[in-house]
C-alpha positions in Angstrom: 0.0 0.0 0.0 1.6 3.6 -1.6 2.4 6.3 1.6 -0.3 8.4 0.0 -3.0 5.8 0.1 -1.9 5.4 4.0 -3.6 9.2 4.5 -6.2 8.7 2.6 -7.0 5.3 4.9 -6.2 7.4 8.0 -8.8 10.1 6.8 -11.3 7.8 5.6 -13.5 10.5 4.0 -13.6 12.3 7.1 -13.6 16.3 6.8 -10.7 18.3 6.8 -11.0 21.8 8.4 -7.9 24.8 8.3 -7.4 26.3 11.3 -4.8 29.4 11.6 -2.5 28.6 14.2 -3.1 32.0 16.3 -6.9 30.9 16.9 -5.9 27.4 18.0 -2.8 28.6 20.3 -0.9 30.6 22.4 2.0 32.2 21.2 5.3 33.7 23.0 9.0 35.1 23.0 11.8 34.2 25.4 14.2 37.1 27.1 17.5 38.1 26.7 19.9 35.8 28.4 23.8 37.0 28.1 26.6 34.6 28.8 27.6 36.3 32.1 23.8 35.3 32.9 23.9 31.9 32.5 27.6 31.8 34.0 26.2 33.8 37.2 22.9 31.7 37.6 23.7 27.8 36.7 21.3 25.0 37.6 19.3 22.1 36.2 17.1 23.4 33.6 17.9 24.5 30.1 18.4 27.1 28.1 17.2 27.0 24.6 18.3 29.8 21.7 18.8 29.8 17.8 21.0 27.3 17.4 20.5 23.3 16.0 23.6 22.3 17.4 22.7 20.3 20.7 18.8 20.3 19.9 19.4 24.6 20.5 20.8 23.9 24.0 22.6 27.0 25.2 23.3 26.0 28.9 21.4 25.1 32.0 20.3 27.9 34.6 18.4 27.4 38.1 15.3 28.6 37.0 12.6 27.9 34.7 10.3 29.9 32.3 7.9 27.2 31.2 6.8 23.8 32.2 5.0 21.6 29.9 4.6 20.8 26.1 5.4 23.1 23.4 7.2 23.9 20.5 9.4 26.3 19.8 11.2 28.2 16.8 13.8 30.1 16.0 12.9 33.7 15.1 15.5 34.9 13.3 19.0 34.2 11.7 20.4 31.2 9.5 18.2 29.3 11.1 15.0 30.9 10.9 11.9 28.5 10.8 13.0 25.6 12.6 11.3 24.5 14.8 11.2 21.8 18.0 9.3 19.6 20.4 10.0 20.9 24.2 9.0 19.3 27.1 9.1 19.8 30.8 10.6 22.8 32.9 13.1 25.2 30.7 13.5 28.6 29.3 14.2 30.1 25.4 15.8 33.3 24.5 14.7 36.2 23.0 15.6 35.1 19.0 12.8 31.8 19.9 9.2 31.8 20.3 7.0 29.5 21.7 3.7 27.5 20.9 1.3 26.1 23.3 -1.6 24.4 21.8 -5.0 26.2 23.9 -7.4 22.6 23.6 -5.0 19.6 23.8 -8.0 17.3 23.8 -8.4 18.5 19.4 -5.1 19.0 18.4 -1.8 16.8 19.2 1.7 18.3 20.0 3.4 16.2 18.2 1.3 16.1 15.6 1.5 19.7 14.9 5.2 19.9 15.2 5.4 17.5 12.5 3.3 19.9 10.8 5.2 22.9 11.3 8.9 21.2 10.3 7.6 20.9 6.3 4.9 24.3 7.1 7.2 27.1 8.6 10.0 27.4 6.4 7.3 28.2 3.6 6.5 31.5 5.9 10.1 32.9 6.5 10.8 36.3 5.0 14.6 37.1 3.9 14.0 40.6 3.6 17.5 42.1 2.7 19.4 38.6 3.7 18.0 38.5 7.3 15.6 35.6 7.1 12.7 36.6 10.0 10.1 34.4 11.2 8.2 36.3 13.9 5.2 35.9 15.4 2.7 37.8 13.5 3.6 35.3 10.4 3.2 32.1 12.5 -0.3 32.8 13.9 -1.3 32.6 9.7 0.3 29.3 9.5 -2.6 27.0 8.2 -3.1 23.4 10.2 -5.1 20.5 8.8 -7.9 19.6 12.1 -9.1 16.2 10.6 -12.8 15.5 11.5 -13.4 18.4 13.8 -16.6 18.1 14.6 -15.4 14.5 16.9 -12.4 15.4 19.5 -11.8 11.6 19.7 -11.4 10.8 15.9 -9.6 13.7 15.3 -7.0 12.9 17.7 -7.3 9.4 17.0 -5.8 10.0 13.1 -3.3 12.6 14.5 -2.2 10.2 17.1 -1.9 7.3 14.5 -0.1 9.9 12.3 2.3 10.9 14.9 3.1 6.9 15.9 4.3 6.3 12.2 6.4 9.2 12.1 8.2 8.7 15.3 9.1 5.2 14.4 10.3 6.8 11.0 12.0 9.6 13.2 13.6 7.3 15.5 15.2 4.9 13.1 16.5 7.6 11.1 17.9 8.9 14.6 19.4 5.8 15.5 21.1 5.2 11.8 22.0 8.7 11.6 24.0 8.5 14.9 25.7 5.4 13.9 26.8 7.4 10.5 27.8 10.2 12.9 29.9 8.1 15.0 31.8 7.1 12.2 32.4 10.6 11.0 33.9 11.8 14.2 36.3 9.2 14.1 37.8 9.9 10.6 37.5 13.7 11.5 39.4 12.5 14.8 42.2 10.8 12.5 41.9 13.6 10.1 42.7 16.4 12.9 45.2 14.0 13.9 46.9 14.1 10.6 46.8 17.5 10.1 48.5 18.3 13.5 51.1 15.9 12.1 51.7 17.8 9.0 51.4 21.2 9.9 54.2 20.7 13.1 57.4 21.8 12.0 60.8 21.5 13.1 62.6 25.0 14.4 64.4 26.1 11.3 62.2 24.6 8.9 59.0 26.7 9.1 58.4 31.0 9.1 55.8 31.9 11.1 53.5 35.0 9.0 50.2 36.9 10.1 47.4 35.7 8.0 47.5 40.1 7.2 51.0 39.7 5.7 50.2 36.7 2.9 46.2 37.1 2.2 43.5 40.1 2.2 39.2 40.8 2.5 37.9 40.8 -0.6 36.7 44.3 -1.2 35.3 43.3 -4.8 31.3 43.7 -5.1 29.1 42.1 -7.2 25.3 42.8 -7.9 22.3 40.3 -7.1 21.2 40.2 -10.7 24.5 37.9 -11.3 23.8 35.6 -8.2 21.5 32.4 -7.8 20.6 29.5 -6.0 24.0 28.1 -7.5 26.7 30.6 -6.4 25.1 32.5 -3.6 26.5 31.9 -0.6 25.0 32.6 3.1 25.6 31.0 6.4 23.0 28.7 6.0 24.6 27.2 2.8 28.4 27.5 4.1 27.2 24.8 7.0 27.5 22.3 4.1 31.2 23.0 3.9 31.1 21.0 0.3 32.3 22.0 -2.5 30.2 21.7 -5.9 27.4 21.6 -4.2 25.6 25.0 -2.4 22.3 25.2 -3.9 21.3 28.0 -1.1 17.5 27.8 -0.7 17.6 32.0 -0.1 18.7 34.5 -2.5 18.7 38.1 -2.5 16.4 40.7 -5.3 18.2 43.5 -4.8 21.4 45.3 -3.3 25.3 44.2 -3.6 27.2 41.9 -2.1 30.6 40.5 -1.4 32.2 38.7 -4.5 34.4 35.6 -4.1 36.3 34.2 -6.8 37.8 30.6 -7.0 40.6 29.7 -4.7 38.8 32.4 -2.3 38.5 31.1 1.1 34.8 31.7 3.3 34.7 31.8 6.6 31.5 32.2 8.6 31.4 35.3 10.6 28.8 35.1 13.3 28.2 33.1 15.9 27.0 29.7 15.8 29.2 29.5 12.4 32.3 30.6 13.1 33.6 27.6 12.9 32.4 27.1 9.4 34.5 27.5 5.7 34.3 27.2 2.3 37.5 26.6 -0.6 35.5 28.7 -3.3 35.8 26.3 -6.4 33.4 29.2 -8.7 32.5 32.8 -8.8 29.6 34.0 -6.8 28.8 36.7 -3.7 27.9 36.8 -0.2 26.9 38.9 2.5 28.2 40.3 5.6 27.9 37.1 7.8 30.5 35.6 5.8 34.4 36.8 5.8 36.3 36.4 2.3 39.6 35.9 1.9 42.1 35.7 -0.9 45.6 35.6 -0.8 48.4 38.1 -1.8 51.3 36.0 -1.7 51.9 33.8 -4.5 54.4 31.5 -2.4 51.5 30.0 -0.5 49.1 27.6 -1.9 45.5 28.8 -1.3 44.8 25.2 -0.5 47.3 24.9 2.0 46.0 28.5 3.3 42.5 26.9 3.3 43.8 23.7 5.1 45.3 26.0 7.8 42.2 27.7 8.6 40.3 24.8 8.1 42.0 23.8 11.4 40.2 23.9 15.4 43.3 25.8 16.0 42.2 28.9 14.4 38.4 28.0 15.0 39.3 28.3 18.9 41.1 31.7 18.2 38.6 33.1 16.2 35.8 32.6 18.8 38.2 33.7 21.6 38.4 37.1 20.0 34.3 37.0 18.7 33.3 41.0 19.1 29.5 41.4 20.6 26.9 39.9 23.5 23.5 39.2 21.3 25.1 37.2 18.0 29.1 37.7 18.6 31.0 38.4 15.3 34.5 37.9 13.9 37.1 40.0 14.8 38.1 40.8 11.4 41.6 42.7 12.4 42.3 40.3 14.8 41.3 37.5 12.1 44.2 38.8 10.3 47.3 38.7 13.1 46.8 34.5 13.1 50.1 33.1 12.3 50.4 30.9 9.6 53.0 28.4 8.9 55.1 28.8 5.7 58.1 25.6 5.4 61.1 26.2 4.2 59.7 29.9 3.6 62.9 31.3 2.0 62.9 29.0 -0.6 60.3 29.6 -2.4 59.7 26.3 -5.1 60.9 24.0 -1.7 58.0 25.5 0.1 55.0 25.6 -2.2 56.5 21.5 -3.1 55.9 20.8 0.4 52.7 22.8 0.9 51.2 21.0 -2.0 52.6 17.5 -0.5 50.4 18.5 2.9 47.2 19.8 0.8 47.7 16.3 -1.5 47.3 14.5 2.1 45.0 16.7 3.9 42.3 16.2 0.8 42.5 12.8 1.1 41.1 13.2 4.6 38.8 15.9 3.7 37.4 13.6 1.0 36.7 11.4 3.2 35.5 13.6 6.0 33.1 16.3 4.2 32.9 15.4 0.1 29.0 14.8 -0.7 30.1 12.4 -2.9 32.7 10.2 -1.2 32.2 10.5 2.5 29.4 9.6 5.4 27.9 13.4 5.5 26.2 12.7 2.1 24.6 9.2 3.5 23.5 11.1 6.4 22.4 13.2 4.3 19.9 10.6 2.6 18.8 8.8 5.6 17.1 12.6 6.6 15.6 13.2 3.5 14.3 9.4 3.0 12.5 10.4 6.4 11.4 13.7 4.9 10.0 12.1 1.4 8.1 9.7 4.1 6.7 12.6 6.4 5.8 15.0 3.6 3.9 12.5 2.0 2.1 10.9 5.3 1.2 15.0 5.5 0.3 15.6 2.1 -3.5 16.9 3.0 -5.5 18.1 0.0 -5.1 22.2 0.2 -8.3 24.3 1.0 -10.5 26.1 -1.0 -11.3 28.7 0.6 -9.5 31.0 2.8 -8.1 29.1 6.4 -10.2 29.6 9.6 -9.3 32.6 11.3 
């Protein structure tokens, strides 16, 4: 039996009402929290913001905001739009908002944040490169109420709806975390290699500022000549891949940042600092993303790129992050990291042995990050064979008229 026909069992000619989601629930913002807060006042309970590292977990602090079941989502930012199941005692920040359904005994939680991981993103507004989800655009969202007119059977289908998926969910999650296991283990022996490579003997190695061999790309280049295919914002830099950013936001209007091949990106607010890009095209980018070239033709841009790729300079570039809210890179700082250049006086000696570590280093990283050769891109396909299965299991017919307000 087709995934499709599954709904239509689970509906069994029942009716199908739209409900906006501001007259079927409650809707909130969390507070500013700064990191001396959550220093000063730790405890039990956690903190949730904007990130999806650590299912948003920002810390733990000794008091609570909310206790129950909700969902929350992420105002504003990269990650705009998501959105996840919370439960029990915890607190959000002021870039989440929260849901909290008014009559559990018609509409499920689960159910609806199901709902809401295919229905949001549709409602997120990149207005000049900021995507923005805020409240008054989620109380429009539409939600599918089967059979309204009987609280049971209504919660019955969402119920059966929201078993399926979690067994979908979970044995994604399990395989997932088995995939991810294996990652961190070749990134483990891929750090380990690096570390290897880029230690020198005294006498063999001249230390340079990043300033003296490289520069910010001060070219611009208009929206007109960018696309899905060689735009680049955060969101799309968290692949880390090369041949492959298909950014699902692009800008109408303004200039950006132009990068060139060989350029080097480097994500420039926190979350994403630690993230970056070897340009292999031409294409643009805005101002959450640093881009570098470099001046110096005895160094390798690869072997620059392999540098910065390192935790070593991901550590120093958060250390000296500017700003409380959504700290940024210190962009002059950024350029005093020193950068080691072997057997820098002798110019065809060093960029030899620069391109023996890059030939090495992308052996790793092929391994590590390519969508084609390594674990991210089965990852990868075990979430969107769980996707295919949720979109279709929510594949309601569309309304008619205009959603219940």
């Amino acid at each position: 039996m087709s995934d499709t026909s599954l709904l239509e069992r689970l509906l069994d000619g029942v009716e199908l009402e739209w409900k906006s989601l501001g007259t079927i629930s409650t809707l909130r913002r969390g507070r500013v929290m700064s990191k001396d807060y959550l220093a000063e006042n730790v405890g039990d309970y956690p903190v949730y913001s904007s990130q999806t590292a650590n299912n948003g977990m920002i810390g733990k602090i000794d008091t609570f905001d909310f206790d129950g079941e909700f969902i929350s989502w992420t105002t504003d930012g990269a990650n705009a739009g998501t959105v996840f199941y919370r439960t029990g005692r915890f607190s959000i920040t002021n870039v989440c908002g929260l849901i909290k359904i008014n009559d559990e005994s018609i509409l499920n939680s689960r159910y609806l944040f199901y709902w809401l991981t295919i229905e949001a993103q549709k409602h997120v507004y990149s207005g000049m490169g900021n995507p923005k989800l805020m409240s008054h655009q989620v109380e429009k969202i539409p939600v599918p109420i089967p059979c309204p007119d009987n609280p049971k059977k209504t919660l019955e289908i969402q119920i059966q709806i929201v078993r399926i998926l979690d067994a979908f969910f979970a044995m994604t999650a399990e395989l997932t975390a088995e995939l991810t296991a294996e990652l961190n283990l070749r990134n483990k022996q891929y750090n380990y290699y690096r570390d290897q490579l880029l230690s020198f003997e005294e006498g063999e190695v001249e230390w340079k500022t990043l300033g003296e061999i490289a520069e910010y790309s001060q070219s611009r280049i208009s929206c007109t000549e960018l696309d899905g295919s060689n735009y680049v914002g955060v969101e799309s830099l968290l692949q880390n891949r090369a041949g492959k950013i298909d950014s699902t936001r692009t800008p109408d209007s303004g200039n950006f940042t132009q990068y060139n091949p060989g350029d080097i990106l480097i994500g420039n607010i926190r979350p994403y600092l630690k993230k970056i890009w070897h340009a292999d095209r031409t294409g643009g980018t805005n101002g959450d993303v640093l881009v570098v070239h470099t001046t110096d033709t005895a160094v390798n841009p690869r072997y620059l790129y392999q540098v910065l790729a390192d935790n070593k300079f991901f550590e120093y570039n958060m250390q000296h992050a500017k700003g409380a809210k959504m700290p940024r890179g210190n962009k002059p700082k950024i350029m005093e990291y020193l950068v080691p250049i072997p057997f820098a006086s002798n110019k065809e000696k060093s960029l030899s042995e620069q391109k023996r570590i890059v030939t090495i280093l992308d052996k790793f990283d092929a391994l590590t990050n390519s969508i084609t050769e390594g674990l991210p891109r089965e990852i990868e396909l075990r979430q969107k064979q769980y996707e295919y299965y949720r979109d279709l299991l929510l594949s309601f017919p569309k309304p008619d008229t205009e959603v219940a307000t």
